[in-house]
N, C-alpha and C positions, 0 to 999 in steps of 0.2 A: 504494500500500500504506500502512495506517494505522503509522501512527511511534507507538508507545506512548512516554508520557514517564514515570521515575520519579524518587521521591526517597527515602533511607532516615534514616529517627530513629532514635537512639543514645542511650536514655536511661539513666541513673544517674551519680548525682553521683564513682561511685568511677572511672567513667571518666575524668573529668577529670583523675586524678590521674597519677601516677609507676609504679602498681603493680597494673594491670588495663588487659589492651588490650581492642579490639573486633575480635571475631573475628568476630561473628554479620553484619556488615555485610559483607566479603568472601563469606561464603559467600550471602548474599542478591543481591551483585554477581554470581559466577560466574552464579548462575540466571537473574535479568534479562538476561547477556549471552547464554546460551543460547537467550533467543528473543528475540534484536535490539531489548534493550526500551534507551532510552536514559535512563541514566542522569542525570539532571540535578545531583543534589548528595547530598551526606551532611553529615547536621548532628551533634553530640556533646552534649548538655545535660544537665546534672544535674535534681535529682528537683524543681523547682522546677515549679508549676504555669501560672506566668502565664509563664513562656519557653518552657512548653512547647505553651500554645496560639498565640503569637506565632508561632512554628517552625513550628506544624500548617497556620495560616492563611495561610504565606508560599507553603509550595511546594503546598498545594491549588488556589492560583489559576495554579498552572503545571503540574502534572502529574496522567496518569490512575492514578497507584496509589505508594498511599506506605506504607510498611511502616514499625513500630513497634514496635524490643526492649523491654524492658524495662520495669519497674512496675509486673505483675501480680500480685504476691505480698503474702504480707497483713499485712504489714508497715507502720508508720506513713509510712515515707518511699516507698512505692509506691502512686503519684498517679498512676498512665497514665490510668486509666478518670476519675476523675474532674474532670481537665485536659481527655482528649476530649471530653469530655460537654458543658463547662462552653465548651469551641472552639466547638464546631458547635451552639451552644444547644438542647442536648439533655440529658432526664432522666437521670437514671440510678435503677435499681431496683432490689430483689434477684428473683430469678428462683426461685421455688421448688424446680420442677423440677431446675435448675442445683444448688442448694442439695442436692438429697438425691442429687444425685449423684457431689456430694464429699462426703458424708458415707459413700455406698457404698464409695467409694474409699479413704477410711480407714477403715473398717473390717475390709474385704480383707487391709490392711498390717496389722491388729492392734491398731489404734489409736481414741484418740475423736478425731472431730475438735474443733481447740479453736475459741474462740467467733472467734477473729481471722480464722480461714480462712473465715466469712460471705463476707468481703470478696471475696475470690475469686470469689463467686456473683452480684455486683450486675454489671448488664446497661446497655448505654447504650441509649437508643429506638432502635427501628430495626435494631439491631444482632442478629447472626447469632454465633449460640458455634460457637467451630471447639475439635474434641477436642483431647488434651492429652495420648495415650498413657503421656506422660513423666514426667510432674509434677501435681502438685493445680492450676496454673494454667493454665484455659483461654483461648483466645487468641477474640479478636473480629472477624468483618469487617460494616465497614459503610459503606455508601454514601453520598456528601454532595455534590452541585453537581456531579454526572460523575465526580470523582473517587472509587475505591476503595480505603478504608484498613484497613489487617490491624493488629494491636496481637497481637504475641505475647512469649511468656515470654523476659527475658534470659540465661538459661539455653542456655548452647551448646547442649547437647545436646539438649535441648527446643527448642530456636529452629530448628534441623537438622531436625524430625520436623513439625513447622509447613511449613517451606518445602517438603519433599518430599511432604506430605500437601496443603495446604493454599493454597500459592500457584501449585506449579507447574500443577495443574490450572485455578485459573484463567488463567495466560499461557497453556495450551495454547487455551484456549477464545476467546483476543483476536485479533482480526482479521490482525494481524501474525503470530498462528502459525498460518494455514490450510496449502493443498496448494504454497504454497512459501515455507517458513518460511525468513526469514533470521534470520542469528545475526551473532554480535561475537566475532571471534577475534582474540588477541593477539600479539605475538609480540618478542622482546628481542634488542639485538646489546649485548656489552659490550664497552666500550673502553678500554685501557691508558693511561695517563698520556700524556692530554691533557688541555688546560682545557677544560672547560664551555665554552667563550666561541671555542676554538679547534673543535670540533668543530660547533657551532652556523655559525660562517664556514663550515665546509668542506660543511656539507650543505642550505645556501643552497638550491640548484638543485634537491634535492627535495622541496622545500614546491610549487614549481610546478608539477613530476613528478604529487604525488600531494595536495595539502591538507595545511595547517598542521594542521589539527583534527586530524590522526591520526597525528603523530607530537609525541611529549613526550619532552622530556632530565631527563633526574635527575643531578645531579653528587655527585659524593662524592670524598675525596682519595684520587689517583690512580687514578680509575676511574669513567665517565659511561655511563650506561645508556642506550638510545635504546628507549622504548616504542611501538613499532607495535602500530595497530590499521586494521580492515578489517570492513564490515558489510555482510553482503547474504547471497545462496548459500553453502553450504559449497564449493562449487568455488570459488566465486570471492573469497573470502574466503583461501582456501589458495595460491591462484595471485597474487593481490596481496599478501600478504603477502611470496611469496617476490622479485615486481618490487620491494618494498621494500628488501629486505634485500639483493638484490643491487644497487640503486643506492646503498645506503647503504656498501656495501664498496668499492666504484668510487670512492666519495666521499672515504672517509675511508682505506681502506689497511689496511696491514697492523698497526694499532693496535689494531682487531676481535683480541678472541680468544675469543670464542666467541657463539653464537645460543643456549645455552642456559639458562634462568631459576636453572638451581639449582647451574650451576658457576661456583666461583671462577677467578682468575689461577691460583692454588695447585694446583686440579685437575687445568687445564689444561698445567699445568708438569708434573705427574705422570706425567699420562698419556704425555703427548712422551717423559719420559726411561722410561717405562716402556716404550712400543713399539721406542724406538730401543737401547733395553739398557744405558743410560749407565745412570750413580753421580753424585752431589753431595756434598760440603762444603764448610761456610760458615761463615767467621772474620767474629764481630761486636763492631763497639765501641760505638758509638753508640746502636744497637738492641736491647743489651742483651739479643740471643739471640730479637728477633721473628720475625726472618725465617725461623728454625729454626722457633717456634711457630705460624708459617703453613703451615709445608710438613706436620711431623706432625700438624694438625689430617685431612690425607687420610687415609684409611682404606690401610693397605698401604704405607705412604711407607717403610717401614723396608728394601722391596723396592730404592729408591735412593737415598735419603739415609742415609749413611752415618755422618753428626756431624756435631758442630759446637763451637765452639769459642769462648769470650766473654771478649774481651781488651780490657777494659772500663782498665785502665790502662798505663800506657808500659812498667812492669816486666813485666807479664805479656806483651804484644806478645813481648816478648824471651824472657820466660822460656819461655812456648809454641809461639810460629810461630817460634823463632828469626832474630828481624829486629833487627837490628843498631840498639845505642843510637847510633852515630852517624847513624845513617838516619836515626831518630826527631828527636836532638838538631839535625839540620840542617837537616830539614824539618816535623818538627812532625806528632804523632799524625796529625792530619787533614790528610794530603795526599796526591800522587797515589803516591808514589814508595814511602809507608808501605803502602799498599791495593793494589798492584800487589804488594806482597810478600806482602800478607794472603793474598790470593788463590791465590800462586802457589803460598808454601807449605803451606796447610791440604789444598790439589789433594795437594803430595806428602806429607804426615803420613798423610791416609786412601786414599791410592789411588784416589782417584775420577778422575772421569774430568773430569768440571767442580769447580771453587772459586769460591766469592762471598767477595770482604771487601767491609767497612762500618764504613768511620769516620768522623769528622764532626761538628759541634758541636750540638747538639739544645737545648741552651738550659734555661732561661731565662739562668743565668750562662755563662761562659765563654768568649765573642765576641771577638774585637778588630777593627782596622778592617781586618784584609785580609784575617782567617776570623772576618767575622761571625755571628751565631745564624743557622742554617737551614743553615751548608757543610756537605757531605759529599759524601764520595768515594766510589764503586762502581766495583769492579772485577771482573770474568770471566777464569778461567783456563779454557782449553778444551784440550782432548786437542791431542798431539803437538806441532806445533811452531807451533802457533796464536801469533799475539800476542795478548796480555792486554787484551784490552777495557775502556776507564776512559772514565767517567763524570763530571766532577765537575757537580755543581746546589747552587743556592740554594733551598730551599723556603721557601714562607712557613705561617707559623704557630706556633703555640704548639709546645711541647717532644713530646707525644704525634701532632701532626699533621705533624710532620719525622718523627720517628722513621716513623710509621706509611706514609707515603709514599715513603719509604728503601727499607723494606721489598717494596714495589709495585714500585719501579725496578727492583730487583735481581730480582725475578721476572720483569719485561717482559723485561730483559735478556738472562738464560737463553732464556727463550720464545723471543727471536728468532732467540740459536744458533740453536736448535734447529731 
């Protein structure tokens, strides 16, 4: 079966920046993986014409279909057409036809067209206009060395009406999508507070199982994504994903909490106290009240989390969870004996049925040599006559990447009551 190869271009300079993502590039991904086209790269380049045929010329000697947002509009810094043109040493022209048919099109809206929108009309040789239903920019495809190249508008919503009009008919017509098409199905496990580096040891054994190439780790603090992928039949595509996912829970334990792309930890903890009928409150120091900001980010949290309570200094500790200044004075905000009281009384303040405290030194001042920057202590009160779950860790990092990883521990925590 013919292996189609792609590559997708991302142009405009605002994408480089802080303040415009690429979204037209995922949804050109989902459609490629739809007919098992494989993906070779995505490149990002601003409105610059000679890196933009440097880029055209790189991946046309490696793949059969490269797709091209952006820089159709008639604007000075919208150079697609004549970057391609100038790549594959080709004319460009204005197109008459093309020409009075965006002037049809603005006139329909009410308008004249102005003299800049011409630009919209010039044609590169060779080249084929693909409609525009969306917008005054028509998009282009044209053929070069084997390779076929699409150049459409960067306009979401036009870039969406291109793909569905315009590319998916031809992947339907590519060798790779006859009378048994395969496809590229993904699929995610996420994992709680482990390292990167420690999840990666544990699942050694199925790189051998199934191929390095289809599974990729993403790390983030307190929480590593493991991305599975699988290409071929949809049966068989759905039945290897799931030999994935079950060696990879075999592998790594009960650290997985969940297989789905769009839950969090926080969800995950909801749901638990929500089937199980429990209640939560959570006395914060350190975190300065995140861990409460993760839980009501769920929709319905207010169904078990009860409060929460921020006792961000030594008088309030006392004045509110009523924890004794000699507790404090003898062991010191951050430690175990302070966070096992957190815990045990904000459970009795709200009547819940679990309590979380969190305290701990988050930095950047505040350290010394025997609770240096990164200590904190977590603690679990659980119904009846449970003992108090404690924690203590050193996290590394800066003052928001403890805090934020605090917050993750004491959710894992719960999680695992549960």
């Amino acid at each position: 079966m013919v292996n189609v190869k792609a590559a997708i271009i991302a142009l405009g300079s605002e994408l480089l920046g802080t303040t415009k993502l690429d979204k037209n590039s995922l949804r050109i991904t989902e459609e490629l993986e739809r007919f098992g086209v494989e993906l070779l790269g995505k490149s990002t380049i601003g409105d610059d014409e000679k890196t933009i045929g440097y880029t055209l010329n790189h991946w046309i000697t490696q793949t059969d279909v490269i797709v091209i947002t952006g820089g159709l509009g008639p604007t000075t810094d919208d150079v697609t057409r004549d970057a391609v043109a100038e790549a594959l040493g080709k004319t460009l022209s204005p197109d008459p036809r093309l020409e009075e048919q965006l002037r049809r099109r603005f006139a329909k809206m009410g308008r004249q067209m102005a003299e800049v929108n011409r630009k919209q009309a010039m044609m590169i040789e060779g080249g084929t206009t693909l409609e525009n239903a969306r917008g005054t920019a028509p998009g282009i495809r044209i053929e070069h060395k084997g390779t076929t190249i699409f150049l459409f508008p960067g306009v979401p919503r036009e870039a969406d009406y291109m793909v569905e009009t315009h590319l998916r008919p031809w992947l339907q017509k590519q060798p790779s999508a006859g009378g048994n098409q395969e496809t590229i199905k993904r699929a995610v496990l996420k994992i709680a507070c482990l390292p990167e580096s420690e999840v990666e040891q544990r699942i050694l054994p199925a790189y051998e199982n199934f191929g390095r190439e289809w599974i990729t780790i993403l790390g983030s603090p307190g929480e590593v994504t493991l991305h599975l992928k699988a290409q071929g039949q949809e049966d068989h595509c759905q039945k290897q994903l799931q030999a994935m996912q079950e060696r990879m829970r075999e592998l790594i334990g009960d650290a997985v909490f969940t297989d789905r792309a769009d839950a969090s930890l926080e969800h995950i903890v909801g749901e638990l106290l929500t089937n199980q009928k429990k209640t939560l409150a959570t006395a914060e120091s350190c975190t300065g009240g995140l861990l409460a900001e993760h839980l009501t980010r769920v929709p319905g949290s207010s169904a078990y989390f009860l409060g929460g309570i921020f006792t961000y200094s030594d008088n309030s500790k006392t004045d509110l969870l009523g924890i004794s200044k000699d507790t404090i004075q003898k062991h010191g905000a951050a430690s175990e004996e302070v966070v096992r009281a957190m815990a045990e009384n904000v459970r009795a303040k709200y009547g819940s049925d679990y309590g979380i405290g969190i305290t701990g030194v988050a930095g950047p001042d505040g350290g010394s040599e025997t609770k240096p920057v990164g200590t904190v202590h977590i603690a679990l009160a659980g119904p009846g006559d449970k003992d108090i779950e404690h924690q203590h860790k050193r996290f590394p990092g800066d003052r928001e990447r403890v805090r934020s990883q605090s917050a993750q521990w004491a959710l894992n925590m719960l999680r695992q009551a549960l």
